[in-house]
C-alpha positions in Angstrom: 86.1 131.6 79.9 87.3 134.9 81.1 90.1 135.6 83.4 87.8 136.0 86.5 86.0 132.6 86.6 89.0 130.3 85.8 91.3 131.8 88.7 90.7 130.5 92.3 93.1 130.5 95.1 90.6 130.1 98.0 88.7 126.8 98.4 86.7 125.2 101.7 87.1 121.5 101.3 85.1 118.4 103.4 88.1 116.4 103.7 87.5 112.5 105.1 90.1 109.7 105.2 89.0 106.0 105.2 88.8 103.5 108.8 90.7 101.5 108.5 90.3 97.8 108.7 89.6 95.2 111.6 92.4 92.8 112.7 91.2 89.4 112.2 90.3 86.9 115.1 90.8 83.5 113.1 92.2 81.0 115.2 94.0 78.1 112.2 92.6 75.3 111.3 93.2 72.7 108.0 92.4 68.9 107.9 95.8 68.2 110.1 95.3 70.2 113.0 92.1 71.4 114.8 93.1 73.3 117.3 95.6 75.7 115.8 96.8 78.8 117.4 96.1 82.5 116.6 97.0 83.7 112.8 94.4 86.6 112.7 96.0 89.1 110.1 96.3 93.2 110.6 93.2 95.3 109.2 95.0 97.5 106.7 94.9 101.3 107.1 92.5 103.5 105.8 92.8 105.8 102.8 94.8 109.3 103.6 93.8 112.8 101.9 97.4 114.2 100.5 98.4 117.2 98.6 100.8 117.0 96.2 102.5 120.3 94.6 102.1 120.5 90.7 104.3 123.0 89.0 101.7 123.1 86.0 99.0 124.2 88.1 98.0 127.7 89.4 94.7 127.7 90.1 92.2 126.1 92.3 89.7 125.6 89.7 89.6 122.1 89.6 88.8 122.0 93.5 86.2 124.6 93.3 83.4 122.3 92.7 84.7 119.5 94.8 83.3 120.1 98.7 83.7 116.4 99.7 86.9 114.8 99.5 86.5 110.7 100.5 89.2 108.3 101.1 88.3 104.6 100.9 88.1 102.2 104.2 91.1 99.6 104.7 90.2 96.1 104.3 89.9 93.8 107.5 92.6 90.8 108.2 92.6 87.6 107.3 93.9 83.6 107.9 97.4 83.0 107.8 98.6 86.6 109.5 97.5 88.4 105.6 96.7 91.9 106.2 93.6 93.5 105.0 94.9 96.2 101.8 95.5 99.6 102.2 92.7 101.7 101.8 92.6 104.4 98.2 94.8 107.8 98.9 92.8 110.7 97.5 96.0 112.4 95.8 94.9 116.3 95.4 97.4 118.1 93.3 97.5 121.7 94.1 99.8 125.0 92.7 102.8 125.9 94.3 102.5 128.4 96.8 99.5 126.6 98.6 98.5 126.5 102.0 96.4 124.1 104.2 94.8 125.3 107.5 92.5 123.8 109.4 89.0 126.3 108.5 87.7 126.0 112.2 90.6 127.3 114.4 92.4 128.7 111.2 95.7 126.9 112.2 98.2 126.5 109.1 98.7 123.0 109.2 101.4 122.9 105.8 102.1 125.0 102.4 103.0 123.3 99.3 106.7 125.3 97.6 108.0 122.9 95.7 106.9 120.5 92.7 106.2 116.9 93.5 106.0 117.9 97.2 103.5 115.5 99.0 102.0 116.1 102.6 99.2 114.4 104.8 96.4 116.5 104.7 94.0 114.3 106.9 95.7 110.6 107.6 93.5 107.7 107.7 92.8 105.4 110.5 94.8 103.0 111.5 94.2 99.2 110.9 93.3 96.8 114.1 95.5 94.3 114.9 95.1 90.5 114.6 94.6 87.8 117.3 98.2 86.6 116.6 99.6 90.1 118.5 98.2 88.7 121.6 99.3 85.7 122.1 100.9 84.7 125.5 102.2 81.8 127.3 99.1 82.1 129.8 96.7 82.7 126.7 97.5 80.3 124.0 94.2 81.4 122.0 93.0 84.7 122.1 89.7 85.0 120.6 89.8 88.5 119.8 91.3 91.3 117.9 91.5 94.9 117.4 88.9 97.3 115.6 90.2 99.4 113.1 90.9 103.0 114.2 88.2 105.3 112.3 89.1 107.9 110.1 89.1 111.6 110.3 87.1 114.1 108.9 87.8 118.1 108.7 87.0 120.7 106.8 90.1 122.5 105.3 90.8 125.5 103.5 93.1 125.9 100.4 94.6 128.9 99.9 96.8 130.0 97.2 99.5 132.5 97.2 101.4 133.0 93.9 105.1 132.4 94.3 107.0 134.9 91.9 110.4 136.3 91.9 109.2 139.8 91.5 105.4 141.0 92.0 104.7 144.5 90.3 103.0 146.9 92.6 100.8 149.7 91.8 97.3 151.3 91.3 95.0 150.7 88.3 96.4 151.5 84.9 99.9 152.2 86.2 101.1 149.8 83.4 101.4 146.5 85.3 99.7 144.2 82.1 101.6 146.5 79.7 104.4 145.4 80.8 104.2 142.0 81.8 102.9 141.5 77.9 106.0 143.2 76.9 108.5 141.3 78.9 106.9 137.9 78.8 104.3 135.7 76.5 101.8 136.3 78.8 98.3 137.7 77.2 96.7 139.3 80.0 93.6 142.0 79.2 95.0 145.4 78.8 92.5 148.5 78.6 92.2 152.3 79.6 89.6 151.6 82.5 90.6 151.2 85.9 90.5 147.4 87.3 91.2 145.9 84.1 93.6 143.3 85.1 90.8 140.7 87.9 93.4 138.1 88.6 96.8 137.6 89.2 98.8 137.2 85.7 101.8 135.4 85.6 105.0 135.1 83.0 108.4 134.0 82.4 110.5 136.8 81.9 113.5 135.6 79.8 116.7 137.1 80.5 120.5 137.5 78.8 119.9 134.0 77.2 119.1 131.5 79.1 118.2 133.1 82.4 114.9 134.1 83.4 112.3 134.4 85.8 108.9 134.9 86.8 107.0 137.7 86.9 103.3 138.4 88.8 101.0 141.4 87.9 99.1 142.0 90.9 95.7 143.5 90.5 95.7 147.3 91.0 95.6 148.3 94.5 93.6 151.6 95.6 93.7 153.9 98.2 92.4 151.7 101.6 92.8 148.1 100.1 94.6 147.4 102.9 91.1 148.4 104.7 89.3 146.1 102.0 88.6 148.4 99.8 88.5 148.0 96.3 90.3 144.8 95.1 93.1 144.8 96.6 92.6 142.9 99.6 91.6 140.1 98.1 95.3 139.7 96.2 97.5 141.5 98.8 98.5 137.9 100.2 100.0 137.4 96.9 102.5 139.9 97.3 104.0 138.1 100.0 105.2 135.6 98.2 107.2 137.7 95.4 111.1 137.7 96.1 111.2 141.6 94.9 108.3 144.3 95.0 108.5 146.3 91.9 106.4 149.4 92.6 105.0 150.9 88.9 103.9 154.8 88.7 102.4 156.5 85.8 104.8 159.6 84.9 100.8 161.5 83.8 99.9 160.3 87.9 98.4 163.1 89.3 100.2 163.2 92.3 104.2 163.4 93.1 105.9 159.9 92.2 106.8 159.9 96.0 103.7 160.9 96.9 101.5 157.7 95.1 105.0 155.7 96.1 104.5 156.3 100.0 101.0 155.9 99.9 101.8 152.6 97.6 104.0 151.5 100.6 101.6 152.5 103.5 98.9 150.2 102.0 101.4 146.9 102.3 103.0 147.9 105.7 99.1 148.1 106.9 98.4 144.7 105.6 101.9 142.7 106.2 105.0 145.4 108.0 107.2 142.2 106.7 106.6 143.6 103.1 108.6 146.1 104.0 111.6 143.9 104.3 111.7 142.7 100.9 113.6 144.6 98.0 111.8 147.3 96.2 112.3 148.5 93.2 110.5 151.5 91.4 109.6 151.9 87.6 108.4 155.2 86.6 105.9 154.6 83.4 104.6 156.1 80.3 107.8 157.9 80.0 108.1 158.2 76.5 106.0 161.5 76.8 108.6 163.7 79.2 111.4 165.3 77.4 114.8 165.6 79.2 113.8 168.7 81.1 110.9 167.1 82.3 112.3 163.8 83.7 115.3 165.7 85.3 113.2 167.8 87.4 110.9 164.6 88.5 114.3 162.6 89.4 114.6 165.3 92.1 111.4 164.3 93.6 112.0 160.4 93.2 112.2 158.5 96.9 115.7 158.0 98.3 117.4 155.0 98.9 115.4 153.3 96.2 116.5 151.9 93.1 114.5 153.5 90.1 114.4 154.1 86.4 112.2 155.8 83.8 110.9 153.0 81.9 107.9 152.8 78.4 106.5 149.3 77.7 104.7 150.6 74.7 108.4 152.5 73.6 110.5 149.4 74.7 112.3 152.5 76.4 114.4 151.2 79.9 113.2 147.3 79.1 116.8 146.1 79.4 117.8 148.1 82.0 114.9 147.0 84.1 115.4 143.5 83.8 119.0 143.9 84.7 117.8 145.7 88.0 115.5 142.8 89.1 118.1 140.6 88.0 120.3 142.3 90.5 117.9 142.6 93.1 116.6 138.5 92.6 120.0 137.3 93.0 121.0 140.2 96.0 118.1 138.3 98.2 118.7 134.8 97.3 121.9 135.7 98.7 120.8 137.4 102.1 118.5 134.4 102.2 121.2 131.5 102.2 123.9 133.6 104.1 121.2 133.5 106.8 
């Protein structure tokens, strides 16, 4: 299966929970008594639609095929005050980094972030109650009961955005896959044609022993993604997920590294100007072909304020230093992030 068909982070689900059951009317009766008072039971309430976040997941494959999602009825009351049962859940587990919205108004009704996490997607009716609720001193006998409520049904959309400590950043062939094979076990499809890398890769970037953590090589943004050009609209939303941006430029690029790093930047402040608040980083690749001259007079022309190094994923040239940097920069924003 190749790398495009077995990804999906957008879905458009039919999502219906279950009625749930009738209260029961039963008024008791057994071979000593005749005229018994109420003991109609409560129906039991119908089957809910949940989500439940799956750490092992990260796609939206298994949901791709699945438009109708159907919770079971609850069962109606019974003698002796018994409830009816509970209708079926429908337990959907989903990736990490999912959100729900409601795919008529677009409203974002939850997002999944953490493993085992469950939420209500659509809840199911709520069971009648029996004839024994209604029981009064001026009405001894009611001979009635309540209907169950009925379900709900809504179409939903799943979307998924890949959470990652640090997303790498840059146009086609800047490196991204290189480097992610380099640093992780990850396998994505590395060539020397532009668009090579379809899908958002993922690995687990191990670090000084028994650290590590997660890196996410976006697709290669052009020029206008931000516009929908290219495909780079399609997996900007994944970028705002990652902890740290770390923006990759090709030392061979045929512009100034500023220059393809601003217009880099320009392309995420169009789409999200809250991008612009995370860290960035900048790795400047393929630099195992400049000699000492050569990367001394690009340092001049490197953008200020941002932390950067000369890095070669085929060399293993910078690798350590790199890691240490997003180490640094991981840990500076969990920081920022709890003293706030």
């Amino acid at each position: 299966m190749s790398q495009g068909s077995n990804f999906v982070d957008y879905v458009k689900i039919c999502c219906r929970s279950g009625k749930g059951g009738a209260g029961s009317a039963h008024l008791h009766r057994d071979k000593m008594t005749s005229t018994g008072g109420p003991d109609g039971g409560d129906g039991g309430r119908g089957g809910h639609v949940i989500l439940k976040g799956n750490a092992q997941f990260w796609t939206l494959l298994h949901l791709k095929y699945r438009k109708h999602i159907i919770a079971s009825d609850g069962g109606p009351g019974s003698s002796s005050t018994s409830s009816g049962k509970f209708g079926k859940d429908e337990l959907l587990e989903v990736p990490l980094g999912t959100i729900a919205k409601d795919a008529e108004t677009g409203e974002v009704l939850f997002e999944i972030t953490e493993d085992g996490q469950t939420e209500i997607l659509t809840p199911g009716g709520r069971g009648g109650l029996g004839n024994w609720h209604f029981k009064t001193s001026t009405l001894q006998t009611p001979r009635f009961a309540q209907p169950g409520e009925s379900g709900k049904e809504q179409w939903v959309v799943l979307e998924l955005k890949v959470l990652a400590d640090v997303g790498l950043v840059g146009f086609p062939n800047a490196g991204k896959s290189t480097l992610l094979s380099v640093v992780s076990a990850a396998k994505p499809e590395i060539a020397d044609y532009p668009f090579t890398t379809l899908v958002p890769n993922l690995g687990i970037v191990s670090y000084r022993g028994s650290q590590s953590f997660v890196m996410a090589d976006i697709p290669g943004i052009i020029e206008g993604a931000s516009k929908g050009k290219g495909l780079g609209y399609r997996f900007l939303r994944h970028i705002e997920r990652n902890s740290v941006l770390l923006f990759m430029v090709p030392a061979d690029t045929g512009r100034s590294i500023k220059a393809e790093y601003d217009i880099l930047k320009s392309e995420l402040l169009e789409y999200n100007p809250e991008l612009m608040q995370k860290p960035h980083l900048l790795a400047i690749t393929k630099s195992d072909m400049l000699d000492e001259e050569l990367t001394a007079e690009m340092k001049q022309d490197l953008p200020a304020n941002i932390p950067s190094i000369f890095i070669s994923s085929v060399a293993q040239k910078g690798i350590t230093e790199l890691k240490d940097m997003i180490w640094k920069a991981i840990n500076a924003e969990e920081t920022s992030l709890i003293s706030k």
